[in-house]
C-alpha positions, 0 to 999 in steps of 0.5 A: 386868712388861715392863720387868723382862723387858728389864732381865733381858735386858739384865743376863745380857748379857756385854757389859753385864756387863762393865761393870756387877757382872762377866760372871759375876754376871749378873740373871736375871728372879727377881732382877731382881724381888727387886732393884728391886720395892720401887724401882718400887714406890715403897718406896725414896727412888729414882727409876728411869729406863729410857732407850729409843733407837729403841724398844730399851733403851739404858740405865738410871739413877736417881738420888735426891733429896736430900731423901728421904734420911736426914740421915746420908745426905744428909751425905755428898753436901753440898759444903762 
């Protein structure tokens, strides 16, 4: 729950959000959940990766693994 609450804090920022589904969508807590509970859990072929500088939540990132991904998926990240 602890990550869910800092990405929360982090998501309503106007200065990520910026950058990140606009200053006037923000991610409150609910949404957050309902957002990444079935990527945490496993339930979604991503990988989830909170970055930490100096103890505080500098970033987030995932990224996925090729092989997990439906083959008409995967088609369109093969270089040819």
């Amino acid at each position: 729950m602890y990550d869910y609450q800092l990405m929360a804090k982090w998501l309503t920022d106007k200065k990520v959000l910026e950058f990140y589904e606009g200053r006037d969508n923000p991610f409150p807590l609910k949404r957050i959940i309902k957002t990444y509970k079935f990527i945490i859990r496993g339930d979604e072929p991503i990988v989830p990766c909170l970055f930490y500088y100096r103890n505080a939540l500098m970033d987030y990132l995932q990224y996925y693994a090729l092989n997990d991904l439906p083959e008409t998926d995967r088609q369109l990240y093969y270089f040819r």
